[in-house]
Every structure is written in C-alpha cells, then in structure tokens.
N, C-alpha and C positions, 0 to 999 in steps of 0.2 A: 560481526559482533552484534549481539542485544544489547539495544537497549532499554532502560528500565525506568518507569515514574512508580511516584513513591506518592503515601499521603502526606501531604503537606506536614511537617513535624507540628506533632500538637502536645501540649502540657497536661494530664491531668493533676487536677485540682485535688480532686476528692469522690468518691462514692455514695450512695445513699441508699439502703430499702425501698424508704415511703417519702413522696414530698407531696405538696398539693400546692400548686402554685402557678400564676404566668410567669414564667424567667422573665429577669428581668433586661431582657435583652429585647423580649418581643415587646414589652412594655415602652422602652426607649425607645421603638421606632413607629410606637402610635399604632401599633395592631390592631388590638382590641376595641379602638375608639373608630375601627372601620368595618367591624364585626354584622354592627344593624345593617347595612348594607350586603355585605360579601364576605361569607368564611372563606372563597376559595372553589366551590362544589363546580365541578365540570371541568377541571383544568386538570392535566396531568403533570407532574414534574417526576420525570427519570434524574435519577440519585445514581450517579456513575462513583463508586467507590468499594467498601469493602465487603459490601452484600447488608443484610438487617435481620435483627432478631427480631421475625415472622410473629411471633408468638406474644409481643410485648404488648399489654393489654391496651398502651397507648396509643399504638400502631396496626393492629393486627386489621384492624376495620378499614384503614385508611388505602392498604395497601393490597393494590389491582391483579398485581403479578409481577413477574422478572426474570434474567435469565444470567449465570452462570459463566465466564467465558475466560473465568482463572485456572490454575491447575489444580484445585482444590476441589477433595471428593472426589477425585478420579477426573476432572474436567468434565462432572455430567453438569450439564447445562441447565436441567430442570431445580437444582439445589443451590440457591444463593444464600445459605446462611453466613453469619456475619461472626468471623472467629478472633477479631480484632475489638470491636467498640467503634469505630472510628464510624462507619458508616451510619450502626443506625442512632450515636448521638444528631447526624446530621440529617438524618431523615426527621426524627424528631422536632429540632429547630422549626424545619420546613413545615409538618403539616402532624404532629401529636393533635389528635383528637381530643377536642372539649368533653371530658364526661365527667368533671367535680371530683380529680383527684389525679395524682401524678401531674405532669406537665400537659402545655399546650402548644402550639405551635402557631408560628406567622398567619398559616391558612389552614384552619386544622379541619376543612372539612376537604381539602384538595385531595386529590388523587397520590399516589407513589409507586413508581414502574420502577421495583429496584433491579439495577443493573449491576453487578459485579463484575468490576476488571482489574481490582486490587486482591490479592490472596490474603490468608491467614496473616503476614510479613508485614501488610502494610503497602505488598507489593506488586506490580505491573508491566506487564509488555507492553509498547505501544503498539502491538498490534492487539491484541486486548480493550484498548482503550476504543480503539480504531472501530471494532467491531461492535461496542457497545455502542459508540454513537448510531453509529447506523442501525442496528437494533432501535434507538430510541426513535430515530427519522420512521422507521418501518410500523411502529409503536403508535406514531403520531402522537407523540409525548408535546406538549404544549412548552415547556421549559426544559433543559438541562442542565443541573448541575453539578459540577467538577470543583472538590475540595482537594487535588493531589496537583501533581505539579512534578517534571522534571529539568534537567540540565540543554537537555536537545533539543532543537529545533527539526523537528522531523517533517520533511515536504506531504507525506500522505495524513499524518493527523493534521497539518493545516487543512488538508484538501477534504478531512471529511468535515473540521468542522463549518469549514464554509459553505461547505453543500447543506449542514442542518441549517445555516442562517440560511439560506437562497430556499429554503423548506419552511421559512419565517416561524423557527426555534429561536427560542432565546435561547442562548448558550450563557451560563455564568460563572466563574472560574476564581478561585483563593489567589489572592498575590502572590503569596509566598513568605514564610517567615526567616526569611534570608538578610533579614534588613539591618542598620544599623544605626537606624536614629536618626540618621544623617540626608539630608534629600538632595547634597550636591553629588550623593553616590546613586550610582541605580543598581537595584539587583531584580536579574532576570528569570523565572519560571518558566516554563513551559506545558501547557498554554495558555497559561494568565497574563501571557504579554504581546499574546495578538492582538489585535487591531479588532477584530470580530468579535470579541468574546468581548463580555462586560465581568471587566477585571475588581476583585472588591479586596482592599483593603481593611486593616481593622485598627478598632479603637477600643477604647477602656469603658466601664461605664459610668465615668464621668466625661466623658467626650474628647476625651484626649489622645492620642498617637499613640497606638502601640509601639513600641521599641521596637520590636519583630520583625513590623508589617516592611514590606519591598516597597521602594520608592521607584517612579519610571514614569514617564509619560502618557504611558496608556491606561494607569489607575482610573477608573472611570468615575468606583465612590464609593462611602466606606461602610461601615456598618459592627455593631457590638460583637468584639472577637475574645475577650478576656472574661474570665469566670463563669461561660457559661454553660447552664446548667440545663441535659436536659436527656433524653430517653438513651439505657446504655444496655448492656449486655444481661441477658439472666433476668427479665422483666427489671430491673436498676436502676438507675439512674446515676449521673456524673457531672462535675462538674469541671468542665473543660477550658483552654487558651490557645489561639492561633489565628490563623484568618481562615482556617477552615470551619471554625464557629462563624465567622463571617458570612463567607458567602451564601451561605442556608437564608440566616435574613432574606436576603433580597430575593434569593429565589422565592422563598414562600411570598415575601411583599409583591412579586411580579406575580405569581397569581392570584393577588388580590385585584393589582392593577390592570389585569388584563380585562378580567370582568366588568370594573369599573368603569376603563376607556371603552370598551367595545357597545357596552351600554348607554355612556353616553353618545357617541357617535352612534348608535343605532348601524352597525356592521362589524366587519372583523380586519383590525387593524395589521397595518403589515409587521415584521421586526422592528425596522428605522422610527418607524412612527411609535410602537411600544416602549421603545428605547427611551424615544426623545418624552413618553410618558412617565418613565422612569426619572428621569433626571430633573424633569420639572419637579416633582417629590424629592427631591435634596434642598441640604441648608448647610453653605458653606461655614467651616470652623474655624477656618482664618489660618489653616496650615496650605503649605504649600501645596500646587496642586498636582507635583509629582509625589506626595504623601495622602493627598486624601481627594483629589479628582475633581468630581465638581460638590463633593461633600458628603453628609449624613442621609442616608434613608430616613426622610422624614414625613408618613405617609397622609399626615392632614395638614402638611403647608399650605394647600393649595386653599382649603377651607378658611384657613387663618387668613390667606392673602384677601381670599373675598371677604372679608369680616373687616379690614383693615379700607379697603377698596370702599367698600357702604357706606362705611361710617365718616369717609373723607368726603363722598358725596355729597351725603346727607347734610355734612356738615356744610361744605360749597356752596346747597339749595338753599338750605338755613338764612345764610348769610347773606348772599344774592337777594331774597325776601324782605333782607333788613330785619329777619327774626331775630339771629343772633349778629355781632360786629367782632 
C-alpha cells in the first residue's frame, strides 16, 4: 500500500492582481530591520512542495532551478510548474524579490531550488518526497523547506532526512494544522515531529496561538501563519492561513542568519550551531511550550539584548563613579 503526504491544509483568504507591500508577516519577524546587513544572497533554500509559478515577476529572478518528481506533466522531471498555489505562495514568503512593487520576502535576495514532490492535488508519495530531499542534498541546497505533512512515520524519509542534517541542511517543517487549541493533546505530522527537523508552529498577527497549529514536544518555534499574504498563481497574489505560511518565515529568516552567524564567527557553522543561532532569535509568548517551543522568530532580539546590556553597564560605571546614585 502507498502512502501519501499532502500539503499541510491551508485557508485561502483572498486573491489580489496588484499589491506593493512587505506582508506583514515578514514585517513581525524583524526582516527588513536586517536588510542593511543581509538580504540573504549566496544561500539556497529548496522549497519541497507543489512546484512554483517560474514566471511571477516576483520570483522569476530569485529562482536557480528545480526538478520535477510528481506525476504531473507525464513525470518529466525538467517541468516543475505549480498547478496548485500552495507552493509558490511559499516560495514567495521565503525569498520574493525587492523591486518596489508586489511583495517581498524574509530574504528576498536568496536563492530558490524548487523541488516538486507534491502534484496538481496537493498531493505526494513519500517516495517523492524522499527523492527530493536528496535532490536538495545533491543541490547543496543550504536550507530545506517542508510545508506538507503526513499520518506516517516512514523509516526511509526519517533516514533521508537525517542524512540532509549529517550534510548540515537545515531541514524545516509546518506543524500541522491538526490542532485543537488545546496543548494537553498533541497532534502528530509527519515530518514535523522529528526530532531533526526544526518544527514551526503558527501564530496570528497579533502574536497569539493559532487554533490549528499541532501542539507536541518537538515544536521548536513559531512564526506568522494567518492572513498571509504573498506571491500565488498567474503572476497573483493571495492571501493565505496555516502553518504552512509558517514555516517559510523561518526558512527565509535562516538564510538571513546563516550569513549573519557565519560572518560573525568568521567560518562556516555547523546545523547544531545554526540551530542554536536560530533559537537565540526567539522571544517567548508565554504559551506553553508544546504550543509555541521556545517562541517567536524574533530576528533583532539579540541587538535589543545588547542595547539593554550597555545601557545596565553604563549605568553600573556611572554609579560606581558616584556620577549618578
């Protein structure tokens, strides 16, 4: 028997022709206030989903290549168009190019290796899946992320995607909109509840719990998954709900932080260590942390910590001096 993942069930909102705008989703996680530093340029992120409309003027630049691995189109491998929406809203999110009109993205100068292992349906084999990671490993794809999600635990997509982590990928993965509000229940995705994978839950954008989002242990942290808006089918645009609006954030915020950390440290950091650069960038919301992990992608905490850091100093010397009491 097959079996099958699916994209993660998503809402659309609404449609649009024309917008010009930062969603405001990449605006709440402090994107653009990281801009003067790093749009992203040099990092790849493969977008494992339902292929992308190639042609959107907001993407067409951003995006490197990809490959094909649905039954869709006859299974030719060289055609990943996107006959759904799902994909290229989340390519989008990740890395829509800055050019003063339609949207923008987390890292809008990053790369996009779109991978198709979702068809026209929404839908996927996990060996599909299976072969696109590895595609991405082969790619030397810097990120990968997974907005889909199924019921099974399958031993060989564990196995490949732990071999992209041991190839120090970031793997990052939608919770699941299986949830129920409730965090003394868990509900489980597949593979957004490995242990390897950096699992993102979603919020509103007022920084609240989505109702949707899958509560579980392995939530790593959460990120804007309701109303939002950004690159759809037909040059378009849409606005969307799920934690597949989720997990895009943080991909595109990890290739901002990848550049960041590697630059500071002056070398090239491993998974573990990007990881643990990730997470220092959260600010917990006070919900539990089988709901929202260790919290918000918040990509100038660190800047605010040292700002608060100084100024206690300064203050310390001050008074030490007998300047101030």
């Amino acid at each position: 028997m097959k079996h099958y993942v699916r994209v993660i069930p998503y809402q659309v909102i609404e449609q649009s022709e024309e917008v010009k705008e930062v969603p405001k989703g990449v605006e709440l996680i402090q994107a653009p206030k990281i801009w003067s530093e790093t749009k992203g340029k040099g990092i790849t992120v493969a977008v494992l989903d339902t292929g992308c409309d190639t042609s959107h003027p907001d993407l067409q630049e951003r995006i490197i290549g990809g490959r094909n691995f649905t039954d869709d189109d006859g299974s030719n491998p060289d055609i990943f168009k996107d006959y759904n929406g799902h994909g290229t809203h989340v390519a989008g999110t990740i890395a829509a190019q800055k050019n003063d009109k339609g949207v923008v993205g987390v890292a809008p100068e990053a790369s996009l290796l779109i991978v198709k292992v979702l068809n026209k349906n929404g839908s996927g084999q996990y060996d599909w899946i299976i072969k696109g990671i590895n595609y991405a490993i082969e790619q030397k794809a810097d990120i990968i992320s997974m907005s889909l999600g199924g019921p099974s635990d399958t031993p060989e997509l564990y196995e490949a995607i732990k071999r992209a982590v041991a190839n120090n990928v970031l793997v990052v993965c939608a919770a699941g909109n299986e949830g129920d509000g409730d965090d003394s229940t868990d509900e489980f995705a597949f593979p957004g509840c490995y242990n390897e994978v950096i699992s993102v839950g979603a919020v509103n954008l007022e920084r609240r719990s989505s109702h949707f989002t899958n509560s579980h242990n392995e939530i790593d942290l959460v990120a804007p998954g309701e109303e939002i808006l950004s690159t759809y089918l037909n040059g378009k645009y849409a606005t969307l709900s799920g934690t597949s609006m989720a997990a895009p954030h943080v991909s595109g915020a990890l290739a901002l932080i990848k550049l960041l950390a590697n630059n500071g440290f002056e070398r090239k950091l491993s998974e573990p260590e990007l990881y643990a650069q990730l997470i220092k960038r959260t600010v917990p919301l006070g919900n539990s942390p089988k709901l929202e992990g260790n919290g918000l992608i918040y990509l100038t905490v660190l800047d605010h910590l040292a700002k608060v850091f100084d100024q206690e100093v300064k203050t310390m010397f001050l008074s030490n001096q007998g300047i101030i009491s």
